[in-house]
Structures are given as structure tokens and as C-alpha cells.
C-alpha positions in Angstrom: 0.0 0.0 0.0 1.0 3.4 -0.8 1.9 6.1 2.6 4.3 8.8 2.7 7.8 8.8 4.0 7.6 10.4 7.8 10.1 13.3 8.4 12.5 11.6 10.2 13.4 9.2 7.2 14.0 11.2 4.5 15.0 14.8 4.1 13.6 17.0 1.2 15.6 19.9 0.0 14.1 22.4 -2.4 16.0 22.6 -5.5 16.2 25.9 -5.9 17.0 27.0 -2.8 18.5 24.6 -1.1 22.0 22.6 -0.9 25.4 24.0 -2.1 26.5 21.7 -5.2 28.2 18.8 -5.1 31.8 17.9 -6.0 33.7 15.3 -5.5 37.5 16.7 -4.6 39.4 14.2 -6.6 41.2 15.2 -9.6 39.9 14.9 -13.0 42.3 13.9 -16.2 40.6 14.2 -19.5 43.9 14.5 -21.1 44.3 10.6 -20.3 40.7 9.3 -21.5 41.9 7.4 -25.0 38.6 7.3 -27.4 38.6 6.7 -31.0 39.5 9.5 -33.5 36.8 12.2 -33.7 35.4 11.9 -30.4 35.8 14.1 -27.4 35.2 13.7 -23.8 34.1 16.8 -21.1 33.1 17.2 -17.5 29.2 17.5 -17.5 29.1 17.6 -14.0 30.7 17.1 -10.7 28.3 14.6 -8.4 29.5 12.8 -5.5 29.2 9.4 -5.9 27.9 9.3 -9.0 25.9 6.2 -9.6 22.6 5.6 -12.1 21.2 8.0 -14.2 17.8 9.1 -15.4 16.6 12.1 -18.0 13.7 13.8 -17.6 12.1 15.2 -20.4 13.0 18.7 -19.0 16.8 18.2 -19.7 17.5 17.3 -15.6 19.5 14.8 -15.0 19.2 12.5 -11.6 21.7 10.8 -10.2 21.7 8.4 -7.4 24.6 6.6 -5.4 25.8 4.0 -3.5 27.6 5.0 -0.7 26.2 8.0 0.5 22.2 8.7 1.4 21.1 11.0 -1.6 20.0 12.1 -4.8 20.8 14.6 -7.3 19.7 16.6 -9.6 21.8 18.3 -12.1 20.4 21.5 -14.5 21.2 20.9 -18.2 24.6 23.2 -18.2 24.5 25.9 -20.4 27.7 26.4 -22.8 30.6 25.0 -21.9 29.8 25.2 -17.8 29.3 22.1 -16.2 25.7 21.6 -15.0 24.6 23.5 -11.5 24.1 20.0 -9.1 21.9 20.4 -6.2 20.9 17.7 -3.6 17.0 17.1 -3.5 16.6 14.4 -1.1 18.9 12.8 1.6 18.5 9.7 4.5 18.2 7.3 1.9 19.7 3.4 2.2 21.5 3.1 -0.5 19.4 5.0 -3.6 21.6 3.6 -6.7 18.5 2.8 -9.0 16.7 5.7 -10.0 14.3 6.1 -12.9 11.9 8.8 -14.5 8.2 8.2 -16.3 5.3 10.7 -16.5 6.6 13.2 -14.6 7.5 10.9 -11.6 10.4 10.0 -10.3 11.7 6.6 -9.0 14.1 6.3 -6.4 15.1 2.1 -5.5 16.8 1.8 -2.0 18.3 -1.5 -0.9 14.5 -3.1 -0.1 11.9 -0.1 -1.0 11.1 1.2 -4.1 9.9 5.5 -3.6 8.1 7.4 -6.2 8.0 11.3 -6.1 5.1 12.5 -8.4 5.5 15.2 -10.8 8.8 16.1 -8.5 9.8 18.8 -11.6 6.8 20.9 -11.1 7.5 20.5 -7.4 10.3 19.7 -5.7 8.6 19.7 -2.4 6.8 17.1 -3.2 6.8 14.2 -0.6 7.5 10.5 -1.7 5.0 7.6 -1.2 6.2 4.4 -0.5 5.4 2.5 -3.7 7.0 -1.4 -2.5 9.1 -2.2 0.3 8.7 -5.7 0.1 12.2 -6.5 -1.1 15.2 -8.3 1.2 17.0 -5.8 3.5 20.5 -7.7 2.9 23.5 -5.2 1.9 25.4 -7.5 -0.2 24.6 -6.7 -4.2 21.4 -5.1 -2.5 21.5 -2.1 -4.3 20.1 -1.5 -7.2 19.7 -0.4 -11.1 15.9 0.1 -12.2 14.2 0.9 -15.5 11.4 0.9 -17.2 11.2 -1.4 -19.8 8.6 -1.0 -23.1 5.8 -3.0 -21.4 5.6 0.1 -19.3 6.6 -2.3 -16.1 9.5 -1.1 -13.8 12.4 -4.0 -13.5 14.1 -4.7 -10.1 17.0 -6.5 -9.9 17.6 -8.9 -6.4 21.4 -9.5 -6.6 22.5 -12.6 -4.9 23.1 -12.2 -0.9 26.7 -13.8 -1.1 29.7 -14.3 -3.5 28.5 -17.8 -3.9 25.3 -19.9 -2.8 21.9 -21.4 -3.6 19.6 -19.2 -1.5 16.5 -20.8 0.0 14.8 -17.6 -1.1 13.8 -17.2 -5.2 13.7 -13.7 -5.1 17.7 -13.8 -4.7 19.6 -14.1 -8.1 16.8 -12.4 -10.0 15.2 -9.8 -12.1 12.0 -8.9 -11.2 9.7 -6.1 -12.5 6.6 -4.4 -11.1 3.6 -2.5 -12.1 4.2 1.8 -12.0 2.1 1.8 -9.1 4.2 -0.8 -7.3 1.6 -3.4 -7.5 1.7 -7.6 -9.1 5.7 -8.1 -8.3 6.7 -10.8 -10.7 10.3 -12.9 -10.9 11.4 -11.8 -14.7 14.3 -13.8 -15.0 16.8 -16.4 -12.6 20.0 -17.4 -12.2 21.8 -14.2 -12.1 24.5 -13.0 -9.8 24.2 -9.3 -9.6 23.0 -7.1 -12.3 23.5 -3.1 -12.0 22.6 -2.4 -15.4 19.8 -3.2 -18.5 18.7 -2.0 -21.6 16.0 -3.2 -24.7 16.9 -3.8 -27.9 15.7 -0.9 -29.8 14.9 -3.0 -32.8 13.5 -6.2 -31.1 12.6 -4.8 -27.3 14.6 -7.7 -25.5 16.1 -7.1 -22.4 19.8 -7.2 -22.2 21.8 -7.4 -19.2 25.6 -7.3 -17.5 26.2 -9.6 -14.8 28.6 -9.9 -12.4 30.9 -13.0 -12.5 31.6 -14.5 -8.8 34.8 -14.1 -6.8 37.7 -16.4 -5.1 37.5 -19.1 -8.8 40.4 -18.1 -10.4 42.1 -14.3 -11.8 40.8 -14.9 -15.3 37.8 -16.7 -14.7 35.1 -16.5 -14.6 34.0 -13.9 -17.0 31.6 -10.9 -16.4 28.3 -11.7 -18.8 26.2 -9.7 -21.4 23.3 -11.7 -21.7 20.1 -11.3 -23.6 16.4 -11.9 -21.8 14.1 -12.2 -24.6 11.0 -13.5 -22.4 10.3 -14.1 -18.9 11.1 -17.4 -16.9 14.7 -17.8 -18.7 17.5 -19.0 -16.1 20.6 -18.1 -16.3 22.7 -20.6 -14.6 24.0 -18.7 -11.1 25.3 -20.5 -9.1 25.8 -23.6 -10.6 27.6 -22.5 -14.3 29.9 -19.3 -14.8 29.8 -17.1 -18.5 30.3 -19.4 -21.4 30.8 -23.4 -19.6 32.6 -23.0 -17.0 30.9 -25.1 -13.9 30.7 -24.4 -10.6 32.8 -26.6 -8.5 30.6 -26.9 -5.6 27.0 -26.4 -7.0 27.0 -27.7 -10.6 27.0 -31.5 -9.4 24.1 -33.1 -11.1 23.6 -29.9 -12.9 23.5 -30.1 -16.4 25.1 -26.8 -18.8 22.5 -27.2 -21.4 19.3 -26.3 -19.1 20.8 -22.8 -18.8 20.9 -19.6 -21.0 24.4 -18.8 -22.1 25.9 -15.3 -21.8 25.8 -13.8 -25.3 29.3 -12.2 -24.9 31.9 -12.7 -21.8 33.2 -9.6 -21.1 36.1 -10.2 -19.0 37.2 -11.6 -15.3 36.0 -9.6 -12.1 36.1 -6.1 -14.9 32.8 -5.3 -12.8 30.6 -4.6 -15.9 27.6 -2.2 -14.8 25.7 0.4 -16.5 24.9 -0.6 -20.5 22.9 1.2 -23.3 22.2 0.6 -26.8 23.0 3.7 -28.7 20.4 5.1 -30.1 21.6 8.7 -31.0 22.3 10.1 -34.3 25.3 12.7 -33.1 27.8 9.1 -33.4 29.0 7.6 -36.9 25.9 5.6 -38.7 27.8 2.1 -37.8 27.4 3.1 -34.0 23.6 2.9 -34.2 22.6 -0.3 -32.3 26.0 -1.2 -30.6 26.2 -1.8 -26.9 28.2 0.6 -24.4 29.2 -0.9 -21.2 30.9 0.9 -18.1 34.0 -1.5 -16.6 33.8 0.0 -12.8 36.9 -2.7 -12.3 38.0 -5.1 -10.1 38.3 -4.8 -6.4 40.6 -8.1 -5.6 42.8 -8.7 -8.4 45.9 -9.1 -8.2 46.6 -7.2 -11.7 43.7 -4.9 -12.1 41.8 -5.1 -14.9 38.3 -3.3 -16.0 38.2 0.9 -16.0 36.9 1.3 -19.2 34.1 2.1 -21.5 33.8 -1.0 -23.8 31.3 -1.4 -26.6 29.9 -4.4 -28.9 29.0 -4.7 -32.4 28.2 -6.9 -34.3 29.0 -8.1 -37.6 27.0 -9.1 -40.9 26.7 -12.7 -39.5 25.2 -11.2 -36.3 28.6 -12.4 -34.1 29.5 -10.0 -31.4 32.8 -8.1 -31.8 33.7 -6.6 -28.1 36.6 -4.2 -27.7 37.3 -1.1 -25.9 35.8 2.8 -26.4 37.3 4.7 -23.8 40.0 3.9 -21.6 42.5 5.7 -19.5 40.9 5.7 -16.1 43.6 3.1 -15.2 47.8 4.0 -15.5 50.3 1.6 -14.6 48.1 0.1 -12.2 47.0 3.7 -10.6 43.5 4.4 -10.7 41.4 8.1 -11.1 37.9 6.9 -11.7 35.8 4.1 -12.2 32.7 4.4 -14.8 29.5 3.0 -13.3 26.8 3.9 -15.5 25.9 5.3 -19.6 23.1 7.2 -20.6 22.2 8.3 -24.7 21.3 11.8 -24.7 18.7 13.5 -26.9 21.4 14.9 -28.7 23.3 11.8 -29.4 25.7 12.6 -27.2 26.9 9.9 -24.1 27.1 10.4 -20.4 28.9 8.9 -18.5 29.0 8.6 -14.4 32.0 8.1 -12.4 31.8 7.2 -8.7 35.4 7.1 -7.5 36.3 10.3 -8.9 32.5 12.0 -8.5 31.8 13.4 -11.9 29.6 13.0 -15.0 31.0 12.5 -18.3 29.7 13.9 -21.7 31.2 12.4 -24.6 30.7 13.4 -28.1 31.4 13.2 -31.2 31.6 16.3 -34.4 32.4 15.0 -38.2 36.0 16.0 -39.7 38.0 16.0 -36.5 39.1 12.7 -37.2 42.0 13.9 -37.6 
């Protein structure tokens, strides 16, 4: 049932009068972002935290994080000025997953989902409670949501361990849920953690990253890109890793061919997050329909690896082709950010959100400076 948020758990700041920006203090080094001839990266903004992103049709951008309590929102910057950030909310648990659809905006904590209506028009608006019925546990509890093209909003459960078969179903999952919060429904199984989806623009199937488990191996398993093209499809967590590789505790008696295999393995422990189709027209004609994913890197490797934007194509026989975009946020082992999340812009342009360093990302792209 709907019911407002009391005063004492959550803190609303107007945005216009209210809260300095934000900015993270960390330095920034464009100059060592590598992306293909032509394109150009800027500082769109400087967020704290920076986590999942969400467009309103307005031109605001929200942002939402991990570590602190908050959300942001930051003003479409005019020229070359970053964007003015301001804080709108604060007390939160966790608000990584944040979303936007008729005016509302969605706000996912580690077990409630909040929805503030018509929040542009006013800011004071107080949030209702859409569902709180998802598990309080911390580990891969927060979360990425979006609305898909069935006009449901999809929830992912990460699972609450490196590696386990939970009694629970709603662990390992994606699940999705009515606008109003209502008829909660297990999407898909089998999956680790995911903190990022997108549709097909041409077919509408769900894609999705997901996070490979820990303590197997440095180069295995892989991080996954898989493809969801209807609901009930398992995806072999915790009992098979990316493309065959089985579980040495939980695949006994398991067989590989009852599961859905990643469509592309992206890498060991590279964290893969936030992905997008682009859909923009300010890229070259062949970037139409290729995937961007955001590498936030690994944590317990003993030789880093991840930091970078990566993208896949795919060729004339439909086989995936993934290399990098934009790297540079790791040098000689030192890193200056780590990319969490990508958003396709009206303009064509791509955003990208950076938690370690606390800033937003615009990359573009202008005909002729190839060279």
C-alpha cells in the first residue's frame, strides 16, 4: 500500500533553494581518457558518488549513489559550464536505481522502491512508498531500475553472497513491477548481480551485464552480457559461470544445457555495470545499435583489470565483436575513476557517471576532427 515517507526518514531539499553543489575533490584527467579518432570527452558535472542515471524530459538529470544517502539533480549546463548540481533528497539506504516516467520520479533503495510525483513541477513534493517488500540484505542489494517498453519497472535482487543457492527465489533475480508498485513478478533467474539493463531498440529484448563471482580463479570466470528475450529464462547462477565454466561446488548433477548462455563474456572480475544501446544520431551511422558498457573494475585482483568504457558490435553474421571505447581511467596500475553507468542523450551525445572520482562525463562526437 501506498503512505508517505515520515520526516525523520528522508530529508527533502528544495532545488532551488536549497544545498550548495556537489563535487567530489578528486582530480579529473581528460587528457588521459583514449577514445577513438573524432570523439571528445568533457566534465558534464561534478556529483558525488555518482551512480545511475535518469533524463527527464525537461533536460534534468538525476543521479543516485551508493555509498552516501542522496540524490541529485543536475540542470542541463548551459555552454561549456558544467551543469549547477543540487541535492533534493537525503536519508536514503543506498538509492543507486533511480528512474523517470510521466513526470515521476523513482528512487530504488536496498528493499523499497519511492516514487515522487510530478517532482519537476514541485520539488517539495513528498515521496510515497510504492514497495518495500524486497530483502534488507547489503550484499549486491543495491540496485539499477528501468522501465522497460511494457511500461513495467524491473528490479533487480542481486544474490546475498559471492556464492550460494539461496532458500529464497527472489535472490539471483530480475523482477519487474507495475508503475504503481503493484503484481511483483520474478522476470528472470540465475543471475548474480546485475546493476545495469537495456532493450533492444529494434526487437525490445532485455539485455543485461552480470557480475561474475569471486575467489575461482584471476581470469575466470568472466563478467556476462546476456540477452532476456522473455520471462522465466534461467541463467545458470550458481551452478555455471559465463560461457561453460561449472561451478565446482554447485553444478554436481547440474546439467550446462538447461541454462541460458551469456551472449558475450566480457572479461574476469572487470565489474561490468551500466549498459545502453546507442540510439543517437550525433555518433557515426555504424554506432547505431552497438552496446556501451561501463568496466567500474576489479576490487581483488591481483593485476587490475576493467576501467573502461567498452562497446559491442556486431558483424553481418550477427557475431558480437567486443573491444574497448574509452579507456584511460587506469595508468600503470594507478587508478582516477571508475565508470558506473551510460546514458544516450537526446542529442546523441553519451554520459557517463564516475563514482570514485565523483563526476559525469559527456562524450561526443563532431564530423572532420578525425584527424
Amino acid at each position: 500500500m501506498k503512505r508517505c515517507l515520515n520526516r525523520l526518514s528522508v530529508s527533502l531539499l528544495l532545488l532551488s533553494a536549497w544545498g550548495a553543489p556537489a563535487g567530489a575533490e578528486r582530480p579529473v584527467h581528460l587528457d588521459r581518457i583514449k577514445l577513438p579518432p573524432g570523439f571528445a570527452i568533457s566534465v558534464y558535472a561534478r556529483v558525488d558518488d555518482a551512480r545511475s542515471m535518469a533524463l527527464s524530459p525537461s533536460g534534468h538529470l538525476y543521479v543516485g549513489n551508493r555509498q552516501e544517502d542522496s540524490v541529485y539533480v543536475v540542470a542541463p549546463p548551459k555552454g561549456d559550464r558544467p551543469g549547477v548540481v543540487r541535492k533534493i533528497i537525503g536519508g536514503l539506504n543506498s538509492p543507486n536505481g533511480v528512474a523517470f516516467k510521466e513526470g515521476a520520479l523513482y528512487v530504488a533503495e536496498i528493499n523499497r522502491i519511492l516514487k515522487f510525483t510530478d517532482i519537476e513541477r514541485n520539488p517539495r513534493v513528498r515521496p510515497i512508498v510504492i514497495n518495500e517488500n524486497y530483502p534488507t540484505n547489503q550484499n549486491h542489494g543495491w540496485k539499477f531500475i528501468a522501465f522497460g517498453p511494457d511500461g513495467k519497472l524491473y528490479i533487480p535482487v542481486g544474490a546475498p553472497c559471492n556464492i550460494c543457492e539461496s532458500e529464497e527465489e527472489i535472490f539471483g533475480t530480475i523482477t519487474r513491477i507495475n508503475a504503481d508498485g503493484s503484481n511483483r513478478e520474478i522476470y528472470a533467474r540465475g543471475i548474480r548481480n546485475t546493476v545495469g539493463f537495456d532493450w533492444n531498440p529494434e526487437s525490445g529484448e532485455l539485455w543485461f551485464t552480470d557480475n561474475g563471482r569471486d575467489n575461482l580463479g584471476e581470469d575466470i570466470p568472466s563478467d556476462e552480457l546476456n540477452r532476456a528475450p522473455r520471462a522465466g529464462m534461467h541463467f545458470g547462477y550458481p551452478y555455471f559461470h559465463a560461457k561453460g565454466i561449472p561451478d565446482p561446488k554447485f553444478s554436481r548433477g547440474k546439467q550446462r544445457a538447461d541454462y541460458v548462455e551469456p551472449e558475450v563474456d566480457l572479461g574476469a572480475h572487470v565489474a561490468a555495470l551500466g549498459m545502453r544501446f546507442y540510439t543517437g544520431r550525433m555518433f557515426p551511422p555504424a554506432y547505431r545499435g552497438r552496446v556501451f558498457i561501463a568496466q567500474h573494475g576489479s576490487w581483488n585482483r591481483r593485476v587490475k583489470s576493467g576501467y573502461h568504457v567498452m562497446m559491442v558490435r556486431f558483424d553481418e553474421g550477427k557475431r558480437a565483436i567486443y573491444e574497448p571505447f574509452a579507456t584511460g581511467w587506469l595508468n600503470d596500475e594507478d587508478v582516477w575513476g571508475r565508470p558506473v553507468d551510460v546514458l544516450v542523450m537526446p542529442d546523441g551525445s553519451l554520459l557517463l557517471s564516475d563514482d570514485f572520482s565523483g563526476t559525469i562525463y559527456r562524450i561526443t562526437y563532431r564530423p572532420g576532427a578525425e584527424k
